[in-house]
C-alpha positions in Angstrom: 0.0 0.0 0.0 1.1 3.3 -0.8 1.3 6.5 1.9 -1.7 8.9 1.2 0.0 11.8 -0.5 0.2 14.8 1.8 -0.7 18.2 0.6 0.7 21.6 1.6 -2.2 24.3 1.9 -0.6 27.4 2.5 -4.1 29.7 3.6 -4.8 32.1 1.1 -5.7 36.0 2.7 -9.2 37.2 2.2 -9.9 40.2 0.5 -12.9 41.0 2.2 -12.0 42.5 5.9 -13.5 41.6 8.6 -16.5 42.4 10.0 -16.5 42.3 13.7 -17.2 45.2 16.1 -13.5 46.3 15.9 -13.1 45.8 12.4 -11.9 49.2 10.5 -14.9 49.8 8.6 -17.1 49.7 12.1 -14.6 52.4 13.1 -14.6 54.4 10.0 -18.7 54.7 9.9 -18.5 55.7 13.7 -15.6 58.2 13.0 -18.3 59.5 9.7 -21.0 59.8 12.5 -19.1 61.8 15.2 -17.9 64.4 12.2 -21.7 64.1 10.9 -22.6 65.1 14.5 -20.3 67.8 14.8 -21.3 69.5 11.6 -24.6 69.1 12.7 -23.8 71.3 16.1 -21.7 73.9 14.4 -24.5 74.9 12.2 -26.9 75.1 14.8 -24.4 77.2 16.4 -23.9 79.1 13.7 -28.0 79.9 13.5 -28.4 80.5 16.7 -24.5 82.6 17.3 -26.3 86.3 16.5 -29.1 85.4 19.6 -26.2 84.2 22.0 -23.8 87.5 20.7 -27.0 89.8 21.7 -27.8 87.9 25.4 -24.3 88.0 25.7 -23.5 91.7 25.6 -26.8 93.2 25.7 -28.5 91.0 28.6 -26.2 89.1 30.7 -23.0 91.5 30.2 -25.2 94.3 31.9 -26.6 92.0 34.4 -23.5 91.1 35.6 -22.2 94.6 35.7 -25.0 96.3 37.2 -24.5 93.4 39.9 -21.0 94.8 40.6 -22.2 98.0 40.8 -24.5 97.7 43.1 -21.7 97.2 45.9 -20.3 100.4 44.6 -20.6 104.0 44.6 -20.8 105.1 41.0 -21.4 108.8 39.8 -21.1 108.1 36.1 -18.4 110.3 35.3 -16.1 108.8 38.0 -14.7 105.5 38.3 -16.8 103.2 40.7 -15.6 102.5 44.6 -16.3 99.6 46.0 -18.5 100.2 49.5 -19.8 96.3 50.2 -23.2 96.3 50.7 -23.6 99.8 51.9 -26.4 100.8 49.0 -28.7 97.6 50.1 -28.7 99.2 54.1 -29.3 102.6 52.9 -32.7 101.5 51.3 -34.1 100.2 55.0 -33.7 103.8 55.7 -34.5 105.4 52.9 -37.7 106.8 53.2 -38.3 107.7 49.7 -37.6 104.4 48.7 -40.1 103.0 51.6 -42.9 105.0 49.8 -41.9 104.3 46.1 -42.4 100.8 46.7 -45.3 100.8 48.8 -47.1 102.9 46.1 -45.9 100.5 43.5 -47.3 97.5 45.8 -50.9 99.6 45.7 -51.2 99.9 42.2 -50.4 96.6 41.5 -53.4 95.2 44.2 -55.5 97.4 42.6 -55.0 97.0 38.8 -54.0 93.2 38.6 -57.4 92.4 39.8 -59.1 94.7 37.8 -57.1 94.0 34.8 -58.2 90.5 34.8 -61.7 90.5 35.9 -62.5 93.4 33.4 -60.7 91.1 30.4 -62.5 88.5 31.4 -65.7 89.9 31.4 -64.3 91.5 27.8 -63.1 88.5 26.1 -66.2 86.3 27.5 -68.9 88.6 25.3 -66.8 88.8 22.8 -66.6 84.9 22.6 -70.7 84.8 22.4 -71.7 84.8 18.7 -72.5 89.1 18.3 -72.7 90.9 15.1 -69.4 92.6 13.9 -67.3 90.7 16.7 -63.9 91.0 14.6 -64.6 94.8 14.7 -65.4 94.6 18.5 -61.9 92.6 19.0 -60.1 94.6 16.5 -61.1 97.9 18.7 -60.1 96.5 22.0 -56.4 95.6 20.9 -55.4 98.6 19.0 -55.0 100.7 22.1 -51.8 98.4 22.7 -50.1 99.2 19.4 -50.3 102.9 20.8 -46.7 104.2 21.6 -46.9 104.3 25.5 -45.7 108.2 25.1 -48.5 109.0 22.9 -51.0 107.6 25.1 -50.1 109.4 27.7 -50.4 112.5 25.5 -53.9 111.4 24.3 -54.7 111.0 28.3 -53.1 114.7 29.4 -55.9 116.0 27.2 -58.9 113.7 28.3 -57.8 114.2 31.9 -57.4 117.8 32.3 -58.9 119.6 35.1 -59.8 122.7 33.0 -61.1 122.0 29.9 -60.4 117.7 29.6 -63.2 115.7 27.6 -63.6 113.5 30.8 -64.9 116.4 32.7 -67.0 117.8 30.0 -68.2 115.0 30.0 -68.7 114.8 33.5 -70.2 118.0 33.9 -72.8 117.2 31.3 -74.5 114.7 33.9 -74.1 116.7 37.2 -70.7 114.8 38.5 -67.6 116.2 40.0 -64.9 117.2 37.9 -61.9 116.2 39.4 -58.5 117.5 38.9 -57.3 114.0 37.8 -53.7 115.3 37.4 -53.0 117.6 40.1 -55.2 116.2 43.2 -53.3 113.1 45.1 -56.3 111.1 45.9 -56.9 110.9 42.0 -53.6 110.2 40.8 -53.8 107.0 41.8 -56.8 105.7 40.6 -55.6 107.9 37.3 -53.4 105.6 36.4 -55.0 102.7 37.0 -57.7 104.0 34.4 -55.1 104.5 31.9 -53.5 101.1 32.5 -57.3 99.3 31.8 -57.2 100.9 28.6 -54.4 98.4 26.8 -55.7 95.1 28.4 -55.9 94.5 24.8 -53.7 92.1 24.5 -54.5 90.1 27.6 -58.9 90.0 26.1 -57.4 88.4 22.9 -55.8 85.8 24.5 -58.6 85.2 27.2 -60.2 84.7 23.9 -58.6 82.3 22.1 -58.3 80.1 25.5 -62.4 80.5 25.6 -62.7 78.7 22.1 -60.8 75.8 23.3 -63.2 75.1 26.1 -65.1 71.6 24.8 -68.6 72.3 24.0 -69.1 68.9 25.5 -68.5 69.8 28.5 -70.8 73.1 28.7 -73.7 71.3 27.4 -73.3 68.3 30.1 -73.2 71.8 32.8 -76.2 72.9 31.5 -77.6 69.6 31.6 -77.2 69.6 34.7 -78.8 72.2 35.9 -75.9 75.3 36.1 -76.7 78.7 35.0 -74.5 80.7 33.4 -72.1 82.4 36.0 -72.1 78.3 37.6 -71.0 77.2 34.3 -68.3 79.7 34.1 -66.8 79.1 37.2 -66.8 75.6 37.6 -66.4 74.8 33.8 -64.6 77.8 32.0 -62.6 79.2 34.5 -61.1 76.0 35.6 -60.5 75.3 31.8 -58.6 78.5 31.6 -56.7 78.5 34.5 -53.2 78.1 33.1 -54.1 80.9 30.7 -55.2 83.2 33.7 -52.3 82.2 35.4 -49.8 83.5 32.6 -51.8 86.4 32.2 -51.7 87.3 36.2 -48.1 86.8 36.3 -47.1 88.9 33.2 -49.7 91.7 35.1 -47.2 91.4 37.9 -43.5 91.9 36.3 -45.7 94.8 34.3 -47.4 96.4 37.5 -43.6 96.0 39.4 -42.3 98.0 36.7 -44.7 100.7 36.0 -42.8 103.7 34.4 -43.9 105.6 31.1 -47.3 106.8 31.6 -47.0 108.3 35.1 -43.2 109.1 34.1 -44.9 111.5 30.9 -48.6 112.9 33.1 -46.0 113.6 35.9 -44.7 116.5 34.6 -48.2 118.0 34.3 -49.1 116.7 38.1 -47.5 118.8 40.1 -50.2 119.5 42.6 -50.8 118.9 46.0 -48.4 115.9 46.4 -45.5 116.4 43.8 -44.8 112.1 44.5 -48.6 111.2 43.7 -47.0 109.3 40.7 -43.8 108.5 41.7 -43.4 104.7 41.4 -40.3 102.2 42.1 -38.8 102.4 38.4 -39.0 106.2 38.2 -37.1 106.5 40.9 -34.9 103.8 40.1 -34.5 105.8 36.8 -34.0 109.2 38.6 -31.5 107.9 41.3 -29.7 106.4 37.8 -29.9 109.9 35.2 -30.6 112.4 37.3 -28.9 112.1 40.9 -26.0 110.4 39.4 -26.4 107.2 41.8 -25.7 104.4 39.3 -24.7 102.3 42.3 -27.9 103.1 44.4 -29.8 102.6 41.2 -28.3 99.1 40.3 -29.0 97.7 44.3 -33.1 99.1 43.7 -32.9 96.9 40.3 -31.8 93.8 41.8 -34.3 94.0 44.7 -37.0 94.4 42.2 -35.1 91.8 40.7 -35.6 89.4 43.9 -39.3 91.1 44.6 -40.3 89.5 41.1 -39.2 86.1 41.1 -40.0 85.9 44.8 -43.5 86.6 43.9 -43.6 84.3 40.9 -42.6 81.5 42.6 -45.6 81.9 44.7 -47.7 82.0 42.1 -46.3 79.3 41.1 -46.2 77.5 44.4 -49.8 78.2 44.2 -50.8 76.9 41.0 -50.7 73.6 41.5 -53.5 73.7 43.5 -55.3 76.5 41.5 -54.5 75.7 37.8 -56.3 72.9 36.1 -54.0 71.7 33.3 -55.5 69.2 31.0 -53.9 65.9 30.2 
């Protein structure tokens, strides 16, 4: 018998690589990915890079210097000295400070209210089905596209003492005619008038939340029994509730910071009390431009800085309990 004849196989190299997790071509489409991903984030960047370069030096630069001057004293055309938290004690005595801010406080009790029951009231007979309602909604919200300084021009004129169409109009029907301007105990409730005149905005979005109440739901209220002002407040109002809730809190950083119409009718208010319309931003302003206090000026913005969230966050704190959201 003859040996089996023995072969030599050398292994002959594939051409095709491998295709396990480490192989190269794993590694190159991962590599692909990552510089995919990076383009990716660079253009956003790049879209979004004129937003960031405006919060950077127009929001948060400021923010951060008005922070470090408000431990300084700064008169503008000097350099700023640093004096720790000396501008924060002199507001606890302070006494013009003291009544800015409790006048500020006032007119915000009085006109958030107010504000919101009266575009409420607006928006909810505007959302019943009344001939010419676009014109109706259409005249309540062009009194917001008003330049604030022009409407308080238009309102120097209806509230004059002397010759104002608000007293004519007054004295047509046997009423006092105040002096709206000059008198103190009017200058409050003055502005407050002028400030329900652009709730505008706030009736046109009461609006749109008032179509999105579910007719369902109405109908089953009236099924059962609920009038009207029932069905509103246990149906619509809790419907709208996280619409109410934006609009109360945007009524509060406004209120807090109340400035260009008793800024403009102050200088024809000099009466009795020349401070009748001196709120917390005007003079926060004044200490600022005209006393040359920028340090003074920047602690009053922070603490109405502090005053406003404060506040917000109990709103907020308060809105889980209040605020209906639906699911």
């Amino acid at each position: 018998m003859s040996a089996p004849a023995q072969t030599n196989s050398v292994p002959v190299a594939s051409s095709e690589p491998p295709s396990g997790p480490g192989s190269r071509s794993e590694l190159d489409r991962s590599r692909s990915l990552v510089r995919a991903q990076r383009r990716r984030d660079l253009t956003g960047l790049l879209w979004v890079s004129p937003w960031i370069f405006g919060f950077v030096v127009f929001m948060l630069g400021p923010m951060l210097a008005s922070l470090y001057y408000s431990f300084t004293e700064y008169p503008l055309l000097e350099a700023p000295v640093w004096i720790g938290l000396e501008n924060y004690r002199r507001m606890l005595t302070d006494e013009v400070f003291h009544l800015v801010l409790r006048k500020t406080a006032i007119y915000a009790v009085i006109f958030i209210p107010l504000a919101t029951a009266l575009s409420l009231l607006i928006a909810s007979m505007l959302n019943e089905k009344v001939k010419a309602g676009g014109f109706f909604q259409a005249a309540v919200f062009i009194p917001t596209l008003v330049p604030m300084a022009g409407s308080a021009m238009i309102w120097l004129w209806l509230l004059n003492g002397e010759y104002g169409l608000l007293n004519q109009v007054l004295g047509t029907v046997g009423l006092p005619q105040p002096n709206w301007l000059t008198d103190a105990n009017w200058a409050m409730p003055s502005i407050v008038m002028i400030s329900l005149w652009s709730i505008g905005q706030m009736i046109v979005v009461y609006l749109a939340a008032l179509k999105e109440v579910p007719d369902e739901l109405l109908e089953a209220a009236a099924l059962d029994g609920m009038g009207p002002l029932r069905r509103f407040f246990n149906v619509t109002l809790p419907m709208i509730s996280p619409v109410v809730l934006f609009n109360v809190i945007t009524l509060m950083i406004g209120s807090l910071q109340v400035f260009g119409i008793p800024y403009v009718l102050s200088a024809a208010g000099q009466g009795s009390d020349p401070r009748a319309m001196y709120f917390y931003t005007m003079y926060m302003y004044d200490n600022a431009f005209t006393f040359g206090q920028m340090g003074y000026a920047s602690a009053q913005a922070w603490i109405q800085l502090l005053i406003t969230l404060g506040l917000t966050a109990m709103m907020f704190l308060a809105s889980n309990k209040l605020v209906h959201y639906r699911a």
